[in-house]
PLY file of the C-alpha trace (Angstrom):
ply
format ascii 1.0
element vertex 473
property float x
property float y
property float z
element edge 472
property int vertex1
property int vertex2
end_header
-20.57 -50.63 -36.45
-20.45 -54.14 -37.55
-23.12 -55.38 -39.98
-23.87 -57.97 -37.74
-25.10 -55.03 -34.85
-26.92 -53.11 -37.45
-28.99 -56.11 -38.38
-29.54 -56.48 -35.04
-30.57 -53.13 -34.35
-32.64 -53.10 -37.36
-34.60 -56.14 -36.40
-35.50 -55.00 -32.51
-36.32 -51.77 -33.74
-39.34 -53.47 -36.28
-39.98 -55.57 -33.30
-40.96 -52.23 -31.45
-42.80 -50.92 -34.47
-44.71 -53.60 -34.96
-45.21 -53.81 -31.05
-46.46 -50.39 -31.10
-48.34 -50.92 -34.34
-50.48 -53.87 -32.58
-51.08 -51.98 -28.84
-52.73 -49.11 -31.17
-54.74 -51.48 -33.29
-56.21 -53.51 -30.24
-57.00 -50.03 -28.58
-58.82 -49.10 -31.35
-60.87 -52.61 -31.67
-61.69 -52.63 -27.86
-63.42 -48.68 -28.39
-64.58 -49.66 -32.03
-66.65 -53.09 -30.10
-67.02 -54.29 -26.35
-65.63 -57.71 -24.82
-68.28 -59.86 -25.50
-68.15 -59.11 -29.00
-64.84 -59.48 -29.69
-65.32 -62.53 -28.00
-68.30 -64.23 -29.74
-67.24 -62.45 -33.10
-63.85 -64.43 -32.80
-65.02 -67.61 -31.83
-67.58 -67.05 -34.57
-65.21 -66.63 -37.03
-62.71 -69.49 -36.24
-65.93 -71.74 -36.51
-66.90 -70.44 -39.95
-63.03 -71.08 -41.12
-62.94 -74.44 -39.42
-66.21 -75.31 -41.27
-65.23 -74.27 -44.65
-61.65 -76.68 -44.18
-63.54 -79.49 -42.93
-66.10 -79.28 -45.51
-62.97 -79.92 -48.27
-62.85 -83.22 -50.32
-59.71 -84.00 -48.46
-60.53 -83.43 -44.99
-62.42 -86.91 -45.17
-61.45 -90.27 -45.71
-63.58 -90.70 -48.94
-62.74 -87.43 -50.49
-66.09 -86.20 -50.58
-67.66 -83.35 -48.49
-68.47 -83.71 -45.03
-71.54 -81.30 -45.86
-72.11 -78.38 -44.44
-74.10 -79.60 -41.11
-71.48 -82.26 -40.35
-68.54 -79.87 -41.17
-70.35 -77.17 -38.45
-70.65 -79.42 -35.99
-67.57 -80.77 -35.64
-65.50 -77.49 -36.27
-67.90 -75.71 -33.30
-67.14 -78.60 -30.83
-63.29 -78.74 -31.75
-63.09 -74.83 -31.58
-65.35 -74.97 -28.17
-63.43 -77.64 -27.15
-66.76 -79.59 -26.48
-66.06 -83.04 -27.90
-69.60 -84.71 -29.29
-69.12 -85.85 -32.21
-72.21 -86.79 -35.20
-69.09 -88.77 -37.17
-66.18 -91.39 -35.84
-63.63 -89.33 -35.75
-60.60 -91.91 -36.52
-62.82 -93.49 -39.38
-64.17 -90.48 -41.25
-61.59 -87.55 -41.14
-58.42 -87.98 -42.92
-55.23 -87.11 -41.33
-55.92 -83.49 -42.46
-58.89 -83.52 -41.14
-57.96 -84.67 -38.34
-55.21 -81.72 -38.21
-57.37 -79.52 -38.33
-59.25 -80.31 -35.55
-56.44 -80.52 -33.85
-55.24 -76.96 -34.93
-59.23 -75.50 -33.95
-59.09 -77.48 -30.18
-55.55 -75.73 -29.53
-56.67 -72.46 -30.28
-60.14 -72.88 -28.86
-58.33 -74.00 -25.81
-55.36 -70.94 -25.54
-57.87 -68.59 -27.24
-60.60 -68.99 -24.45
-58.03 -68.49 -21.53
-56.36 -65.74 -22.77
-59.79 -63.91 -23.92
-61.06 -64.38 -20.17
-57.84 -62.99 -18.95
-57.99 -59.85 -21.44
-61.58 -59.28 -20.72
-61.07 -58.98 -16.99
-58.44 -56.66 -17.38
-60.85 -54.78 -19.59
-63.52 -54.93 -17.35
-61.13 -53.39 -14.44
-59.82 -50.50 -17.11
-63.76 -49.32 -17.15
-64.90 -49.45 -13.76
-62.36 -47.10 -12.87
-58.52 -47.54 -10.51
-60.53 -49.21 -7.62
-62.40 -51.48 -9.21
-59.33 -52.40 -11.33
-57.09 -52.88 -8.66
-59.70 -55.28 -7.38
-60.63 -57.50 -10.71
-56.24 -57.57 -11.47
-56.16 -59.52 -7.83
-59.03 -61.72 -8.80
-56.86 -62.67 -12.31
-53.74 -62.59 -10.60
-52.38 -60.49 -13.53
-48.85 -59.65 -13.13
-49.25 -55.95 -14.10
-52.61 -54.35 -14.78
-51.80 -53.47 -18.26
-48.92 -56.04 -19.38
-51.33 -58.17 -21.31
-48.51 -59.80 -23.55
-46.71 -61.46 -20.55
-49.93 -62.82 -19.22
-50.37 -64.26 -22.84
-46.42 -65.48 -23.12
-47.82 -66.92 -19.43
-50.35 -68.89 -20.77
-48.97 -70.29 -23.90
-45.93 -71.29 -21.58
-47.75 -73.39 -19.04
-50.16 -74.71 -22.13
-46.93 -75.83 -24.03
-45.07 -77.48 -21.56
-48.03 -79.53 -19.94
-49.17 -81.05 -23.20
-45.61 -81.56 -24.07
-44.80 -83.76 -21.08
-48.25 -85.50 -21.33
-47.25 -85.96 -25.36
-44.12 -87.65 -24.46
-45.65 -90.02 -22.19
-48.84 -91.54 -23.95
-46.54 -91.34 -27.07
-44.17 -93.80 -25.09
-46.53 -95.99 -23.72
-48.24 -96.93 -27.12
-45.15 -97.28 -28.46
-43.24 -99.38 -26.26
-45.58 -101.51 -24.23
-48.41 -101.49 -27.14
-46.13 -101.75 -30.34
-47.84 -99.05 -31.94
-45.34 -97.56 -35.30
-43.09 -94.71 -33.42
-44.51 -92.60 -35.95
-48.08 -93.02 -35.24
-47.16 -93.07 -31.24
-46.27 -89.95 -31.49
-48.91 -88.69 -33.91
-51.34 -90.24 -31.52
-49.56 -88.33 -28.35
-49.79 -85.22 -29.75
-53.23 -85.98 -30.45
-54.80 -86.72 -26.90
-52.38 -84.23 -24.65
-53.61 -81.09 -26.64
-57.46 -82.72 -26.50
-57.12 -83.56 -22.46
-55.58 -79.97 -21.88
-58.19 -78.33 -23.40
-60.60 -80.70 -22.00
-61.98 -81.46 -25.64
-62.47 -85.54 -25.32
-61.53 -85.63 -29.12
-59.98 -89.28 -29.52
-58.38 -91.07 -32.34
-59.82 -94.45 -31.33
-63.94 -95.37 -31.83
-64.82 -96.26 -28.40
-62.56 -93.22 -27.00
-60.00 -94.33 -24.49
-62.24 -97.68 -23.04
-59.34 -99.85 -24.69
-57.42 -98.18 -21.69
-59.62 -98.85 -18.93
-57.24 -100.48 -16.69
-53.95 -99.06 -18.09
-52.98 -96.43 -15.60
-50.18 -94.79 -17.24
-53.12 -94.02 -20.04
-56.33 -92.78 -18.16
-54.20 -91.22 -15.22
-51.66 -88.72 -17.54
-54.61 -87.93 -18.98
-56.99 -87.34 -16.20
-54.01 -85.08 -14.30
-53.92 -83.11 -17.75
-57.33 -82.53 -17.57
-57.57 -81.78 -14.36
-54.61 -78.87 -14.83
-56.29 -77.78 -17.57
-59.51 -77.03 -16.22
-58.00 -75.57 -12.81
-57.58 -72.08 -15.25
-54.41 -70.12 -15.16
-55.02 -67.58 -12.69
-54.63 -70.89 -10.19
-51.90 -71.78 -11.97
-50.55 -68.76 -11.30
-50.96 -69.16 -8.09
-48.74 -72.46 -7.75
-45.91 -70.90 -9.25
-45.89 -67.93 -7.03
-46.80 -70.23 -3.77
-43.67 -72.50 -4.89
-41.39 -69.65 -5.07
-41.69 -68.91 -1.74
-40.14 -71.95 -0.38
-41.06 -71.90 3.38
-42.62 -68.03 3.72
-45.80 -67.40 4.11
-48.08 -67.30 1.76
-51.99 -65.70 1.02
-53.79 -67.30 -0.86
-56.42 -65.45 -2.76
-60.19 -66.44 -2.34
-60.30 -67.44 -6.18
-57.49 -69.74 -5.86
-59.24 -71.34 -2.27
-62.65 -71.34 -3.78
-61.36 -73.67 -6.93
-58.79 -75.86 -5.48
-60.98 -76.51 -2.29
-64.39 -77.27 -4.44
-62.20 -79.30 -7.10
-61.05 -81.48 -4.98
-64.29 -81.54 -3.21
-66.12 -82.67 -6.59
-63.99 -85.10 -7.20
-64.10 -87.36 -3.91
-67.55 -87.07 -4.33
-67.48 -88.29 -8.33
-65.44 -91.12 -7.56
-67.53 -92.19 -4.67
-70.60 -91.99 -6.68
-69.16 -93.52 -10.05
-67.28 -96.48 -7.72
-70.81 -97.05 -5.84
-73.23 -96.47 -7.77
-71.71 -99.02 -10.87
-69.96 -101.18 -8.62
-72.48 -104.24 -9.62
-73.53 -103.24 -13.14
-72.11 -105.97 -15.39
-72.15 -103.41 -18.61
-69.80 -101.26 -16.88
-67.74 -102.20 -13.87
-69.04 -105.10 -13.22
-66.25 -107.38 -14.66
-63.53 -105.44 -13.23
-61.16 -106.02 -10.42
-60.71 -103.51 -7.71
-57.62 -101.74 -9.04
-59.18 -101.67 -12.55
-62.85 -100.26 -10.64
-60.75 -97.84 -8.44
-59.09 -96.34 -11.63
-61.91 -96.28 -13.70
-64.23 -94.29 -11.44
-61.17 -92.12 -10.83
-61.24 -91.57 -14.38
-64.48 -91.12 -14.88
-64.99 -88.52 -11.74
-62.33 -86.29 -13.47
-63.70 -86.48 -17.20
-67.37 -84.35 -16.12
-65.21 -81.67 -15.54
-65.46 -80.97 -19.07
-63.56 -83.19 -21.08
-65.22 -85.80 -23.13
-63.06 -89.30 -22.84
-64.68 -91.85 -21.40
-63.27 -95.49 -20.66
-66.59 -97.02 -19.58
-69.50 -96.86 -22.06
-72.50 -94.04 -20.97
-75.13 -95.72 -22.54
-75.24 -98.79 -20.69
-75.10 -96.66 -16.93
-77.52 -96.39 -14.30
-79.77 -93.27 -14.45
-78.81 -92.35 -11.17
-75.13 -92.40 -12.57
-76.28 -89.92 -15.02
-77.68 -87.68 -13.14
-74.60 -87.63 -10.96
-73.13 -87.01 -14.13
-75.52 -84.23 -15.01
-74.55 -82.29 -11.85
-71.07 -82.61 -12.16
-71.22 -81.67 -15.94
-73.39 -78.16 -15.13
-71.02 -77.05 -12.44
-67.66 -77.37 -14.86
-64.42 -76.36 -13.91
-62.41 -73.35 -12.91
-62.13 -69.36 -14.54
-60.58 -68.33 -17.31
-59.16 -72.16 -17.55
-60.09 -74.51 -21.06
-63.44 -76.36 -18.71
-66.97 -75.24 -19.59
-69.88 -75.16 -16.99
-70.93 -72.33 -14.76
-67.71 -73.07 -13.02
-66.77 -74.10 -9.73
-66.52 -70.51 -8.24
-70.18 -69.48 -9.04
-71.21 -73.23 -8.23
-69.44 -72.32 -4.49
-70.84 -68.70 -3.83
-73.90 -69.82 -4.59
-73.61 -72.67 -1.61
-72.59 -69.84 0.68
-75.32 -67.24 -0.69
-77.69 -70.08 0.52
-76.24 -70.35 3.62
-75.70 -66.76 4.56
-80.15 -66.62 3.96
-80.40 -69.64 6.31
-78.47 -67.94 9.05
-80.18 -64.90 8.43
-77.30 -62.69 7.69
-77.91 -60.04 5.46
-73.80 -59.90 3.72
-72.39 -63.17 2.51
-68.38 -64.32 3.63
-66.26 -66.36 2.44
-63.27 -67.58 4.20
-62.93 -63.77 6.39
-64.16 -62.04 2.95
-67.74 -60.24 2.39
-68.95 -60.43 -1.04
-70.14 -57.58 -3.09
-73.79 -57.14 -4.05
-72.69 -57.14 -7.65
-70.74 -60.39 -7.28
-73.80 -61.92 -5.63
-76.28 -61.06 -8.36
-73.76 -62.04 -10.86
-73.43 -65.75 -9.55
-77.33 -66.01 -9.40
-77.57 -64.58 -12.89
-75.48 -66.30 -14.58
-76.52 -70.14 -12.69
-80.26 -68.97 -13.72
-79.78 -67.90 -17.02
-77.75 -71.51 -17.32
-80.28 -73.73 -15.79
-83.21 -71.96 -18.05
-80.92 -72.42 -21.06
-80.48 -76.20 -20.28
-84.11 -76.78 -19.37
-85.25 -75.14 -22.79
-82.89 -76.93 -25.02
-84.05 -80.35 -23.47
-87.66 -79.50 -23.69
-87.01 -78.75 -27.74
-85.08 -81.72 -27.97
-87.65 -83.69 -26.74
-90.08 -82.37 -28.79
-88.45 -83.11 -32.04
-86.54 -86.65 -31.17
-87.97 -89.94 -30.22
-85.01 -90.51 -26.69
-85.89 -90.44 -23.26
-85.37 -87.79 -20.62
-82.80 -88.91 -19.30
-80.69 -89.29 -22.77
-81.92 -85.82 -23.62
-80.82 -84.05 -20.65
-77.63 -85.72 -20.30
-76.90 -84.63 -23.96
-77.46 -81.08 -23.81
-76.13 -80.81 -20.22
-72.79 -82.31 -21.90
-73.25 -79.62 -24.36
-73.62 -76.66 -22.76
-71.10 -77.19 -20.18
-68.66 -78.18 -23.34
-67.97 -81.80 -21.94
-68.59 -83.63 -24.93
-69.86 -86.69 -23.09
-73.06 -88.97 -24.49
-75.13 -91.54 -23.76
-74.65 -92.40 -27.99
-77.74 -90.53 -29.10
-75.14 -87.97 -31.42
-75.12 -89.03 -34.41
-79.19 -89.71 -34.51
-79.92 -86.45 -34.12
-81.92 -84.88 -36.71
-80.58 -81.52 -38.27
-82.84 -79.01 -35.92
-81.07 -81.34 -33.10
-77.79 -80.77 -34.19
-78.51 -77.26 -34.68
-79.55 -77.32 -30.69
-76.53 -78.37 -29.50
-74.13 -76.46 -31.63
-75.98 -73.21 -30.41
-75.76 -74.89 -26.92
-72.36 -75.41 -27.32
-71.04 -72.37 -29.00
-73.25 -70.12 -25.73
-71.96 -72.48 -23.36
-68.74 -71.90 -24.05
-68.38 -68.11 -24.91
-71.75 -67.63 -22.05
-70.69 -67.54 -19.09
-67.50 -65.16 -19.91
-69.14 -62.67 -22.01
-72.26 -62.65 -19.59
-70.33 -61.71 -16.66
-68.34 -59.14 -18.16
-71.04 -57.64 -19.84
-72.51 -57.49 -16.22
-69.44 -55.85 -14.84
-69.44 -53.41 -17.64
-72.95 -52.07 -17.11
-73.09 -51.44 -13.31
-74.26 -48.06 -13.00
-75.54 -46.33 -9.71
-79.01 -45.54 -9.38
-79.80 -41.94 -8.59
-83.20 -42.68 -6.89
-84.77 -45.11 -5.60
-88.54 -46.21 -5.41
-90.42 -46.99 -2.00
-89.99 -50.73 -0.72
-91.96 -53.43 -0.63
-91.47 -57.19 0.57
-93.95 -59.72 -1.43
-94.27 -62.88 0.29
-91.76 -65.14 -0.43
-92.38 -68.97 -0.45
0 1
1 2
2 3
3 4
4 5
5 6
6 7
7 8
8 9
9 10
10 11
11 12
12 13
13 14
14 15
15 16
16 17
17 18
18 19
19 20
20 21
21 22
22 23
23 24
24 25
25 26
26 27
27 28
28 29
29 30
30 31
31 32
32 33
33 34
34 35
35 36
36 37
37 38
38 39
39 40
40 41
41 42
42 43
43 44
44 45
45 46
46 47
47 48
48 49
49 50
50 51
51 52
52 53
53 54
54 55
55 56
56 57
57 58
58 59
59 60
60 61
61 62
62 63
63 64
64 65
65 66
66 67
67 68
68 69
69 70
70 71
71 72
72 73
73 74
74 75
75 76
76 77
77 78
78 79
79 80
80 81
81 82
82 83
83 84
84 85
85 86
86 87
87 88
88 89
89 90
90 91
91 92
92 93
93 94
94 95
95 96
96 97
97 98
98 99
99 100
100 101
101 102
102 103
103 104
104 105
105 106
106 107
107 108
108 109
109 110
110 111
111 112
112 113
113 114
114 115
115 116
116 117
117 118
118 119
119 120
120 121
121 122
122 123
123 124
124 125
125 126
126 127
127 128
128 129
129 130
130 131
131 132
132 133
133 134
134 135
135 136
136 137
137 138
138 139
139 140
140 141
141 142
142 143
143 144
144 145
145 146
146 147
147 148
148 149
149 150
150 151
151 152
152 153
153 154
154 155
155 156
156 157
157 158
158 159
159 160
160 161
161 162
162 163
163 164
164 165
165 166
166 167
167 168
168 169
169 170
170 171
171 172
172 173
173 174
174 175
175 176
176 177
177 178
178 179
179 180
180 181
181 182
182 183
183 184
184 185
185 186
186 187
187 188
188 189
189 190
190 191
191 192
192 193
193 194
194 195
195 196
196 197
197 198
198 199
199 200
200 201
201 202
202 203
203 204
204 205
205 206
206 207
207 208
208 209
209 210
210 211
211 212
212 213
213 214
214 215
215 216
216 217
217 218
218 219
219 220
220 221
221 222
222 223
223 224
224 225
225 226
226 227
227 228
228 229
229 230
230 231
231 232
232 233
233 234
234 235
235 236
236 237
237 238
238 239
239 240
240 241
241 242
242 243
243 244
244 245
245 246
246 247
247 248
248 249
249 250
250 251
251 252
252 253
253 254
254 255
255 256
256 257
257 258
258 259
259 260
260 261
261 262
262 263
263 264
264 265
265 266
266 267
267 268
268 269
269 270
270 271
271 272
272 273
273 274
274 275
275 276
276 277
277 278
278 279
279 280
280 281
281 282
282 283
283 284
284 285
285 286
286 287
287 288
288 289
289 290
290 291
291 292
292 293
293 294
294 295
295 296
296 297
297 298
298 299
299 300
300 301
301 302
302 303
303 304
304 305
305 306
306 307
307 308
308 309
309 310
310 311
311 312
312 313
313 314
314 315
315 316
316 317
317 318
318 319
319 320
320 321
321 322
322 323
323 324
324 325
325 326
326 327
327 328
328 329
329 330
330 331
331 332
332 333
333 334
334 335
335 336
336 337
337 338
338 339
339 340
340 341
341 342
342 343
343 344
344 345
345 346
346 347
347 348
348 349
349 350
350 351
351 352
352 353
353 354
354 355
355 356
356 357
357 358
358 359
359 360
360 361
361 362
362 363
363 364
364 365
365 366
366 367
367 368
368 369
369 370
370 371
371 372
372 373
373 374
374 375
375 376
376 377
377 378
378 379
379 380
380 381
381 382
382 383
383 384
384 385
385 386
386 387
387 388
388 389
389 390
390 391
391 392
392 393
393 394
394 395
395 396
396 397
397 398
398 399
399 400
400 401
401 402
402 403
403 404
404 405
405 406
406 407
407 408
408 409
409 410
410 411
411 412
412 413
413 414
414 415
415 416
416 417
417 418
418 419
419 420
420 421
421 422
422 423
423 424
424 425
425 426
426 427
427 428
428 429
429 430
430 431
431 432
432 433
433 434
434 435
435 436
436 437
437 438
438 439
439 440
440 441
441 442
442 443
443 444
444 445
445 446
446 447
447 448
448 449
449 450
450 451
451 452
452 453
453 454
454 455
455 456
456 457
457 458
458 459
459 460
460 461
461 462
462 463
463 464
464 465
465 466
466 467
467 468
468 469
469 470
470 471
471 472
């Protein structure tokens, strides 16, 4: 045997070991603590580590402290790929600091999708073969138990899409805006991993308005941030649909339910951005009709959770922001990097309501019936979210001097990770800052951890107590 083959052999067998060595330890940590607590005890963690590095002298472009507040904020929106900001983000970090919120929005970003892929597979292991069988189809796992190559899967499609976004922002502000190839690339880098994730992190002050009628800026990015926030079970999906090449091919009712609303959402985003600021001088006003076409393109996509914007907030119509609002709450696809309650629940919900209007007492959707648990989930977890919302902007409003309609936009943004503002931010006081980090951090980790958490304790009832109907309405 050569030494050559020995080495070899030597190396796959510690690959196995230490294979074997990390399937044991993550069996032991999923009986030792449930999902949601790996879940928010992770996030929780990479905050507290992104805190303490962004609280160092050199993290900041005067080498002192960001402070402790300032430090928490930012690391909780980077690592829950939110996007508000109390600082300037080109102005204040240093390029390490900068780095590292770079480093805490990529693994907020893969950590987030693989975590809701791991948990569902989790969830299906407890409820027993049935019920497993069931949640794998809703993930579109490949195997029930192969989490690794649904992980490989993810960092895969992650790479190469901020990759090819990279290249081309990197291209365009080098050649056509004569930015240093250096800092072209620094700055492509930069904005493909923050539209991916749907964080809205920018390097420039005013985020990408400089760009407002450059398509081959706000479009790249609005496609990545669109893919992003689709979730990888869709993208999933794709692949398998384009391997087919002429066959047939079923779609699942996740993969209708998101594409179909998505695109939904956003015709009616860009009709309502387009019409609604058509006239307003602070806005679109001075554009031409290429340059208003592509910005309320743009700005349609961005509510889906990711924070750019290339019009300023602050100077929009309230009816624009309450648009906004809507579009913010309802979020983006499963177990993808966008926040919200998602378009899936957003969608069941419509066809709950419409199942009680007809009078029918299961719900369908598109030759499916829904379970009873599925049901209750959705309304749970769009209550729970509107009381959450509702309570934050009632305490806001008790403790800062802004309107309604400032207030509500800001901790809709938040909770639904956008990272979008009407520039109220930075003027929050420190209990207002604390507000929207907590709204933040639940907002992001929420809506996972609560439905799994849901799935996990359904239990059948062994009796049940006489019925009653209370008037209703």
């Amino acid at each position: 045997m050569t030494a050559g083959r020995r080495v070899r052999e030597r190396a796959l067998g510690l690959g196995r070991s230490l294979r074997y060595r990390a399937d044991r330890f993550l069996q032991g940590l999923s009986t030792w603590a449930k999902p949601p607590q790996l879940t928010a005890g992770a996030f929780a963690t990479l905050v507290l580590l992104g805190t303490g590095l962004l609280a160092l002298p050199a993290a900041t472009e005067s080498g002192e402290s960001a402070g402790f507040d300032t430090a928490l904020f930012t690391a909780t929106s980077a690592v829950c790929v939110t996007g508000l900001i109390v600082v300037d983000t080109p102005g204040y970090w240093s390029t390490f600091g900068e780095v590292v919120i770079l480093a805490l929005i990529q693994i907020g970003g893969l950590g987030i999708m693989a975590l809701a892929t791991v948990l569902t597979m989790a969830v299906g292991r407890r409820l027993g073969l049935r019920m497993a069988v069931r949640t794998s189809s809703e993930a579109k796992s490949l195997t029930l138990g192969d989490v690794r190559e649904l992980v490989k899967g993810i960092v895969t499609v992650t790479v190469i899409a901020e990759a090819l976004l990279a290249v081309v922002l990197a291209l365009r502000w080098w050649l056509y805006y004569g930015d240093p190839p250096g800092q072209a690339v620094y700055f492509g880098i930069f904005h493909s991993v923050s539209a991916f994730n749907n964080a809205g992190f920018a390097l420039y002050s005013d985020s990408l308005e400089g760009f407002v009628g450059d398509p081959w800026i706000s479009i790249p990015v609005a496609v990545a941030v669109i893919a992003g926030g689709l979730g990888f079970p869709v993208w999933l999906e794709l692949w398998r649909f384009s391997r087919r090449r002429g066959e047939p091919y079923h779609w699942s009712l996740h993969a209708r339910i998101t594409l179909v609303t998505t695109g939904v959402l956003l015709v009616v985003g860009f009709a309502a951005f387009l019409l609604l600021e058509w006239r307003n001088p602070a806005t679109m006003g001075g554009l031409d009709l290429r340059g208003k076409v592509l910005a309320a393109f743009f700005q349609a996509v961005m509510p889906r959770t990711a924070g750019f914007n290339s019009l300023p907030f602050g100077e929009m119509n309230t009816q624009t922001l309450l648009v906004t609002d809507i579009l913010m709450f309802i979020g983006g696809g499963s177990a993808g990097t966008a926040g919200g309650i998602k378009v899936t629940t957003f969608a069941l919900l419509a066809f709950v309501i419409l199942a009680n209007v007809r009078g029918e007492p299961t719900v369908h959707v598109s030759g499916r019936r829904l379970s009873d648990g599925v049901v209750s989930q959705t309304t749970t977890v769009a209550l729970l979210a509107i009381g959450l919302v509702t309570a934050a902007t009632l305490a806001l409003m008790t403790i800062t001097p802004f309107s309604l309609d400032e207030i509500l936009f800001e901790t809709t943004s938040a909770f639904g990770t956008v990272g979008l503002s009407t520039g109220i931010t930075a003027d929050l006081p420190v209990a207002g800052e604390a507000v929207i980090v907590f709204l933040m951090f639940v907002g992001r980790i929420g809506p996972i951890t609560l439905a799994s958490a849901l799935a996990l304790r359904r239990r059948p009832r062994r009796y049940e107590l006489p019925e009653e109907r209370p008037i209703v309405g």
